[in-house]
Structure formats: structure tokens, C-alpha cells
N, C-alpha and C positions, 0 to 999 in steps of 0.2 A: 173436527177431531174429537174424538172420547176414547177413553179407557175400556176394553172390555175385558172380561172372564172368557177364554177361548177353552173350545172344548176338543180336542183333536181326533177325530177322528177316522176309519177308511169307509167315508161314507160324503159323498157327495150333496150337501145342503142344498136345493132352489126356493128361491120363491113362494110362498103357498103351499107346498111340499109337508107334509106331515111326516112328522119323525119318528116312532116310539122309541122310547132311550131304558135301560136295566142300570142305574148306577149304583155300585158295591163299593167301588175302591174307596178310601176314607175321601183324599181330596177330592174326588169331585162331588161325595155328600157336602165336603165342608161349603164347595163352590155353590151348587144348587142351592143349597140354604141360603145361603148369603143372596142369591140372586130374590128367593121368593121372598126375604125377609124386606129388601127394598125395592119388590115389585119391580125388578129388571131383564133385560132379557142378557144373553150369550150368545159369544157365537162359534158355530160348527164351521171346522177349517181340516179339509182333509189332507193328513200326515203326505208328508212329503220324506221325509224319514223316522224311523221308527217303530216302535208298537202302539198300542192302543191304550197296553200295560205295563206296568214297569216305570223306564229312566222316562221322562219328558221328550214326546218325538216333535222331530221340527215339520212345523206345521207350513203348508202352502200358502202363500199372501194375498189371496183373494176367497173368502167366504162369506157365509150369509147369518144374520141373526139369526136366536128362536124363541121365538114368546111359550112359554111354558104355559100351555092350555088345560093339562091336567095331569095330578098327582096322586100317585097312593106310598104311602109308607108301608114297610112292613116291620112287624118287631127285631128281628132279627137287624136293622140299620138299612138295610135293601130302600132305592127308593123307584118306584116306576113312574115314566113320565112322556107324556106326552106332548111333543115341543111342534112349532108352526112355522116355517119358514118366513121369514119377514121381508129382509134388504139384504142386497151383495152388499159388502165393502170391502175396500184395501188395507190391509196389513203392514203397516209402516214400522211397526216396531216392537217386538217383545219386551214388553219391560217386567216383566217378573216370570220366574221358571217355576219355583217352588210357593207355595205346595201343588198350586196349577198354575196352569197359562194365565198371563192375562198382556193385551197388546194394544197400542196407541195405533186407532183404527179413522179412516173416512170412510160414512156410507156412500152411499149413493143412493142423492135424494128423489133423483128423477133419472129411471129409463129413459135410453133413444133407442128410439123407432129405426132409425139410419135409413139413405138413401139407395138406391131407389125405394121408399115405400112397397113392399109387397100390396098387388094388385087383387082385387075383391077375387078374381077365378084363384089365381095360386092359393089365398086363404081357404078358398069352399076347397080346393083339393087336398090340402094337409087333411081337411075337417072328414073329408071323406077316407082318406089313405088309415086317417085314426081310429075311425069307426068301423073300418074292416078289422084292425090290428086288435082292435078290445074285445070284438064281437066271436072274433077267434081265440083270443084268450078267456073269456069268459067259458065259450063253447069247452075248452081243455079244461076247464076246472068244475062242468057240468051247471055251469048259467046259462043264461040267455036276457039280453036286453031287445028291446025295439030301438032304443035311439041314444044315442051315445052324445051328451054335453060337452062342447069345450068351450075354450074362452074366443071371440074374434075380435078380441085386440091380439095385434102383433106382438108386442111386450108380454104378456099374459099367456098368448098361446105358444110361444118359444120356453115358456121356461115349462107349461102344464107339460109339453111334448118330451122336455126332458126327463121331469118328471117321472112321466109314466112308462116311457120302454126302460130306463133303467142300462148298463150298459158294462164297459169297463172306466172306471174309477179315472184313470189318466186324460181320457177323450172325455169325460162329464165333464170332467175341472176343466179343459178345454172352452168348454161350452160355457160353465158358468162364466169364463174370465172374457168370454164377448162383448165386446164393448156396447153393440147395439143390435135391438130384434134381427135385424137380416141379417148379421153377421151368425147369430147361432140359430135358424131358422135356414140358412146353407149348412151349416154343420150337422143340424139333428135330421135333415130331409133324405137324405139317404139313412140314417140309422134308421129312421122312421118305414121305410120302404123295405126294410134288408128285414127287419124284426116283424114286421106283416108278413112276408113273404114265407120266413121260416116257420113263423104260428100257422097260418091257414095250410101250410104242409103237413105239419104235424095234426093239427086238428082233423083232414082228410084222411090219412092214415091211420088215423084212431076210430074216424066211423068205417072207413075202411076192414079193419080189421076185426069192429065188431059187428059187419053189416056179415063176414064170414062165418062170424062163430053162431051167427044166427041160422045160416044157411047149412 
């Protein structure tokens, strides 16, 4: 159990997950300061009601730290920052509203795996299903890679998978609130399939339609 500075936001935290953050409003400069001044992290807990700005929105009870990797100030009070996703944990209790969040949180010190273990083939396939899905999005934004990295631990590769297709907001916090790798590794395996499927569509279409304008 520990106290944290929550950050509320409509943005789904994982794992490893890099965040860039724009903080203007005063409280959450007051909160960031406070965090770098004792070297602590916060955590990002996407609103379950409210805005982003304004009154204080109530935040969802399962999100993840973020170690605060890098900072720029600007004169103006503007601060930009770029935060790390750390550890899920549970939200037991608000105990301060103003001037920001801050909540009586459990991490969670250790990932499961959960039963049955996903098998060495189903891992190479997510590894492969992912490597189509980036290779065509890369292709849409005019890159190109040979060979796409991900993580083969299960724990590790559940949360990079969520990660990177990105989704609607309600089914991510789904995901994150999975108790164990194969439980959101059944959740994101069809996201994962459904978001390849429409990229390598769209990327076809676009050589498609300039394989035309050539001709």
C-alpha cells in the first residue's frame, strides 16, 4: 500500500509504454514538481467520468505508474515530459481531490503468466501476425523495416501488443485490468488480427492507387 499523485487521464497506461505528456494546468505543474523534486513516479488512471480539464474526473481503479524520463520547461510555466510506463496497480481509495488526485494504491509486484501457459507456436504467431501489422503500417507512413522486435515473454508481449495497435479507451482498460498474460493476450489476439487486416488493406490500396497514377 502507498499514496500516489494520479494523473487522470483519456489515455490508457501499459507497461513499458511511453507516454509524452503537455502539462499547462497549474495543478498538475504543482504535482510534477513535487514528483521530480522527490524523485517519484505517478500514476496515469484513465477517467472513468469527466474531462481531462476543469472539475476533478473520477478516475478508473486499475492503472499504471510513470517514471518521468525526460523534461523540458518552457518560460511561459508549460512543462513537456516524457513519462515510462512502470506497474499496474489498484486504486483503493482517493484520498485527496484538490488540487490533484492523489490515491491509497497496491501495485502489483509480480505478473501472472496464467494457465494454460501459451505455447512456443501461438507465441511465434502473435510474433508473426505483429510483424505484418507494423510492416504495413510503417509501409502507410512511407518506412520500411526487415524485421520487427517484440518481447517472447508472455507478460511482456501482452502488454507491447497492447501497446502498439492502440484501440478504443474502454476495451484497453479491459485489457489492462487482466489479471494474467493469457487472459489479455485472448483479448488483444483478435484486436491484433482485426488492425493487420484493415492496415495491409489500406496500405494495398494506396500502392494500388498509385501504382495507377503512374500508369
Amino acid at each position: 500500500m502507498q499514496e500516489l499523485p494520479l494523473f487522470p487521464l483519456n489515455t490508457v497506461l501499459f507497461p513499458k509504454m511511453m507516454l509524452p505528456l503537455r502539462i499547462f494546468e497549474e495543478r498538475y505543474r504543482e504535482m510534477i514538481n513535487a514528483c521530480l523534486d522527490r524523485d517519484s513516479h505517478f500514476g496515469v488512471v484513465l477517467i472513468s467520468e469527466g474531462q481531462e480539464t476543469g472539475e476533478p474526473a473520477i478516475p478508473h481503479n486499475v492503472g499504471t505508474t510513470a517514471r518521468i524520463a525526460q523534461v523540458t520547461r518552457h518560460d511561459d510555466g508549460r512543462i513537456n515530459l516524457i513519462a515510462m510506463g512502470e506497474q499496474r496497480f489498484y486504486l483503493d481509495e482517493v484520498t485527496q481531490w484538490r488540487p490533484y488526485l492523489k490515491g491509497r494504491v497496491r501495485l502489483v509486484e509480480q505478473e501472472d503468466v496464467g494457465e494454460p501457459a501459451p505455447s512456443l507456436e501461438s507465441i511465434e504467431t502473435l510474433h508473426s501476425m505483429l510483424q505484418t501489422y507494423l510492416r504495413a503500417l510503417l509501409g502507410l507512413r512511407g518506412g520500411w523495416v526487415r524485421e520487427v522486435n517484440s518481447p517472447t515473454d508472455p507478460v511482456a508481449l501482452s502488454f507491447h501488443i497492447a501497446t502498439v495497435i492502440r484501440n478504443d479507451n474502454e476495451l484497453l482498460q479491459r485489457v489492462l485490468e487482466a489479471r494474467t498474460a493469457v487472459e489479455r493476450l485472448e483479448l488483444v489476439t483478435p484486436l491484433l488480427a482485426k488492425a493487420s487486416q484493415e492496415t495491409r488493406k489500406r496500405l494495398e490500396e494506396r500502392l494500388a492507387n498509385r501504382e495507377g497514377r503512374l500508369n
